[in-house]
C-alpha positions in Angstrom: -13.3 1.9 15.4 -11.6 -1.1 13.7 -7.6 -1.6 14.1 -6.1 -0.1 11.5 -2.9 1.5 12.9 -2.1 0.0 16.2 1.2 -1.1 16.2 0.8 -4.5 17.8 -1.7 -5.3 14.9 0.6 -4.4 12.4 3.5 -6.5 13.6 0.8 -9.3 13.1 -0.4 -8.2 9.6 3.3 -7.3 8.8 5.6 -9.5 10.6 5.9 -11.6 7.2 5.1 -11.0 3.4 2.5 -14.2 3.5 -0.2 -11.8 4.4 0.5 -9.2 2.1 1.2 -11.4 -0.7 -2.1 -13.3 -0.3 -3.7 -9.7 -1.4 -1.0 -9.4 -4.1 -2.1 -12.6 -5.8 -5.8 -11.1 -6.7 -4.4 -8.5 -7.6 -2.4 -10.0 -10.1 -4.6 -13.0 -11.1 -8.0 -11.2 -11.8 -7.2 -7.1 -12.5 -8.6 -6.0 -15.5 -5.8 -3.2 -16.2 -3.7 -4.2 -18.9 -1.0 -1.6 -17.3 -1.1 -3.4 -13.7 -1.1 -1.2 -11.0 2.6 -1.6 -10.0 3.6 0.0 -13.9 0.8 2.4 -13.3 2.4 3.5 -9.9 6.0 3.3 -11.5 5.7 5.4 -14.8 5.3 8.1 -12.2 8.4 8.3 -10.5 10.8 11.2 -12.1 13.7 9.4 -12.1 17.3 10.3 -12.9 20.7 9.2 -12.7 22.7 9.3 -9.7 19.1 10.1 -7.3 19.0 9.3 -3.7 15.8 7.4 -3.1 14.3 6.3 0.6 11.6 4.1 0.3 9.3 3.7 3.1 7.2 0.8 4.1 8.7 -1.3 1.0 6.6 -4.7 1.9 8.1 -6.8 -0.5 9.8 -4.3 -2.7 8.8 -6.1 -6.3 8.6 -3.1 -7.9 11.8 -2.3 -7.9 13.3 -5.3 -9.9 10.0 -6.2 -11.7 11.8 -2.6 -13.5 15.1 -2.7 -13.3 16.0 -2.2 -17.4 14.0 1.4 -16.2 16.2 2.6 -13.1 19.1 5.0 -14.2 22.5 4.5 -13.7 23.6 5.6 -10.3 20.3 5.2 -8.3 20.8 4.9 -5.0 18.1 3.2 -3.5 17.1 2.6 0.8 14.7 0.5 1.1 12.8 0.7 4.7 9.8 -0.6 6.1 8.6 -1.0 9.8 8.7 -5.0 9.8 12.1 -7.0 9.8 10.5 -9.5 8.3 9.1 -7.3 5.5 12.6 -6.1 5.1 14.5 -9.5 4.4 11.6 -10.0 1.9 12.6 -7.3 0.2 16.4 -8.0 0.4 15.7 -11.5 -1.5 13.7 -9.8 -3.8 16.1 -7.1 -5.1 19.5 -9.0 -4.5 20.4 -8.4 -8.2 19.9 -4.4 -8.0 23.1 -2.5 -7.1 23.1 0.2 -5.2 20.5 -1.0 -2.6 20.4 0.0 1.8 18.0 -1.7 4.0 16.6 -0.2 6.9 14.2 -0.5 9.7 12.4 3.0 9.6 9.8 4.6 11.6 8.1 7.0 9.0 7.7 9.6 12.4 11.5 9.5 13.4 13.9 9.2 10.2 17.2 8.4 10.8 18.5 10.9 7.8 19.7 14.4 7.8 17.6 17.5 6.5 17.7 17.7 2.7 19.6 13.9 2.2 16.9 12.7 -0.5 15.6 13.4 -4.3 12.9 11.6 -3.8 11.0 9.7 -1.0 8.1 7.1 -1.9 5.4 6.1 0.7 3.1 3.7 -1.0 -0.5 2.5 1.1 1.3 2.9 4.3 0.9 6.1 5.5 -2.7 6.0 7.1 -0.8 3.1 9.2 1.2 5.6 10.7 0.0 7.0 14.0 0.7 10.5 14.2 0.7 11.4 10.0 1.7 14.7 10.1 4.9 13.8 11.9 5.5 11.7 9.7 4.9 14.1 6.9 7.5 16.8 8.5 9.9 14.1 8.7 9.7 13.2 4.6 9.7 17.0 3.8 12.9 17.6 6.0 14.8 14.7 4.7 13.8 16.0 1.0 16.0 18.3 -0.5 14.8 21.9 -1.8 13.6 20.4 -5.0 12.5 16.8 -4.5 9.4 14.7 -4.6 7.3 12.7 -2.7 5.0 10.6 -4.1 2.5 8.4 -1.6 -0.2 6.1 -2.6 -3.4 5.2 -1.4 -7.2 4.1 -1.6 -10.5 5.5 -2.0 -13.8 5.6 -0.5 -14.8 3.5 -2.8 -12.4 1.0 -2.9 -13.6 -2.5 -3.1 -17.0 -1.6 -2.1 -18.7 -4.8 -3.8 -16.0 -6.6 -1.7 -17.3 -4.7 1.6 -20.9 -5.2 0.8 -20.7 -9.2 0.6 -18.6 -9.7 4.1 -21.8 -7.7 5.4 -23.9 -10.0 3.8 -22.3 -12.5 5.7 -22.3 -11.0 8.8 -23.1 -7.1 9.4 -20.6 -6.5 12.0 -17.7 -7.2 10.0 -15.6 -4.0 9.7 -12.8 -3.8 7.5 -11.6 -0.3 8.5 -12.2 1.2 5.1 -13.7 4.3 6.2 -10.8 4.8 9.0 -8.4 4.5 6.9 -9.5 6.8 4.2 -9.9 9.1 6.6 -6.8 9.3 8.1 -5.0 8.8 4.7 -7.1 8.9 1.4 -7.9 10.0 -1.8 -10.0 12.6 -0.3 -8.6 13.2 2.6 -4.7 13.2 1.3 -4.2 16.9 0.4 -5.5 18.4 2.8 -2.9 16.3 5.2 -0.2 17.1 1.8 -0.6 20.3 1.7 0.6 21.7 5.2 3.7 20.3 4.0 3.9 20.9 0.3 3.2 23.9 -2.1 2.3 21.7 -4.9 -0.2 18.2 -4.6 -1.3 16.2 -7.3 -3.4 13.5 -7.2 -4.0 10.9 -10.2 -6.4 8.0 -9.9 -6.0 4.5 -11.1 -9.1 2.7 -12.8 -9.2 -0.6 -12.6 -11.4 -3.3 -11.2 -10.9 -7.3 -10.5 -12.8 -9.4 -12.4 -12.7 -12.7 -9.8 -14.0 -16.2 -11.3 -12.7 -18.6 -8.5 -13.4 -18.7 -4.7 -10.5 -19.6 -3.1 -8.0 -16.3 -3.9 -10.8 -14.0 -2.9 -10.6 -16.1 0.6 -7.4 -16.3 1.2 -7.2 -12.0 0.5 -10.1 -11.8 3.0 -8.5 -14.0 5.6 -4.9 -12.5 5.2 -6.9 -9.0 6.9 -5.3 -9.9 9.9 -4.8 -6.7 11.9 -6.8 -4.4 9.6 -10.3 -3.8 10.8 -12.0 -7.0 12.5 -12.2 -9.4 10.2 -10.3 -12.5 12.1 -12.4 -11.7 15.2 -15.4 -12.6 13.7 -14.4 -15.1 11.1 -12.2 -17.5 13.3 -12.9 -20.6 14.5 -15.5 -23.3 12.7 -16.8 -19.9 11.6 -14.3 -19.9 9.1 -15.3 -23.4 7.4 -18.9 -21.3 7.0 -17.1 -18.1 5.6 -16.0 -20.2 2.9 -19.3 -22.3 2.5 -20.6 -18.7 1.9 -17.6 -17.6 -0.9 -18.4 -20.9 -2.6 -21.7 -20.8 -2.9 -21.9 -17.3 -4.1 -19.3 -18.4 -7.3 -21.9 -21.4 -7.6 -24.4 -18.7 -8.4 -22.7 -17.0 -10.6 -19.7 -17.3 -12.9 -17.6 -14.2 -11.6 -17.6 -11.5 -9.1 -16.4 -8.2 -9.9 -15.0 -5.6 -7.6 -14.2 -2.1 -8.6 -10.7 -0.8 -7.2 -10.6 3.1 -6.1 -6.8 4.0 -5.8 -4.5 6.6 -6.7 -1.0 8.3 -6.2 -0.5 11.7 -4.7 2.7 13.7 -5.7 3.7 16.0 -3.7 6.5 19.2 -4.3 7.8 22.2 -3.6 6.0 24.9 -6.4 9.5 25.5 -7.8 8.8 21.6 -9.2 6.2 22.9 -11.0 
């Protein structure tokens, strides 16, 4: 099985934002969702003034000022996240926001007593997590009676078209997709939600990236370091012929588009009904 969730791996993939920012800038540059996927993800967050909010696994936190005219007065807002170096991303990022913590959080041991937050927020970082339903106890002790979680993820599907040209290239390329959705997916999400919460909802996102140059979709390919095997096998003068292979197929053809399969999961008490 590809790396996914080993936790020397993730202090590569993590250790910085350059990685994670790489796969930001597709995002940004070729989605076809006028919304954008951070919005999407925001306009579901029940907020309300004076709200104790625990972030965990932040990355670069963007979200957070990119709506700040939206955050009531009072917010309260810990940002956490596994990686230092993720974390003073994130303090640069949201300097101007009052009302701001920063912490270095393991989602299976939080440092918070029973019932401390309205809401906690795990977004695409919980099939990262080694033991998942630890981590899971954990957010539903440190929410109070009648908070939410809310956790985001990908699907089965996600990128497919993506998947299916780095096996073109080479077959054993593995980019842990199926792992991941596994341990934490659309499909596999409430099931895992569920032994913890009375109430799961799960909303997808529809979207796809309409690419028209090369170099973006190479850089978000070779910023996979850590997830699934992709810098095992593209590494070396292998990686001059990796992006021979992206060029040629954008000589071929004027775009490349690649379907997105996401979605958010909230997650409550029934009396949140």
């Amino acid at each position: 099985m590809a790396n996914f969730n080993n936790t020397n791996e993730m202090k590569q993939q993590y250790g910085t934002s350059q990685n994670l920012n790489s796969r930001i800038r597709l995002h940004q540059l070729y989605s076809t969702n006028p919304l954008g996927w951070a919005s999407w993800v925001f306009s579901h967050y029940r907020l309300a003034p004076n709200q104790r909010i625990l972030e965990l696994g932040c990355g670069s936190a963007t979200i957070w000022p990119a709506h700040a005219a939206q955050l009531p007065g009072g917010i309260q807002l810990v940002l956490s996240d596994f990686s230092e170096g993720m974390l003073d991303t994130a303090k640069v990022n949201t300097s101007e926001l009052d009302g701001v913590q920063y912490q270095v959080i393991d989602a299976q041991f939080i440092p918070y007593d029973d019932n401390t937050f309205d809401i906690v927020i795990a977004n695409h970082m919980l099939y990262h997590v080694p033991d998942i339903d630890k981590a899971l106890a954990e957010i539903k002790r440190v929410l109070k009676p009648s908070g939410i979680f809310y956790a985001t993820t990908i699907g089965n599907d996600n990128l497919k078209e993506m998947i299916d040209l780095l096996h073109d290239f080479d077959a054993r390329i593995d980019l842990a997709q199926d792992a991941v959705t596994a341990a934490f997916g659309l499909e596999s999400g409430e099931a895992k939600l569920s032994k913890h919460f009375s109430s799961v909802q799960m909303n997808r996102y529809e979207d796809t990236l309409h690419i028209t140059e090369a170099q973006p979709l190479i850089d978000y390919i070779l910023s996979s370091q850590g997830i699934g095997n992709i810098t095992e096998i593209v590494c070396g003068e292998t990686v001059l012929r990796f992006e021979q292979y992206i060029h040629t197929l954008f000589a071929a053809r004027s775009y490349i588009d690649i379907v997105k399969d996401a979605g958010i999961f909230i997650a409550a008490n029934s009396q949140n009904d």
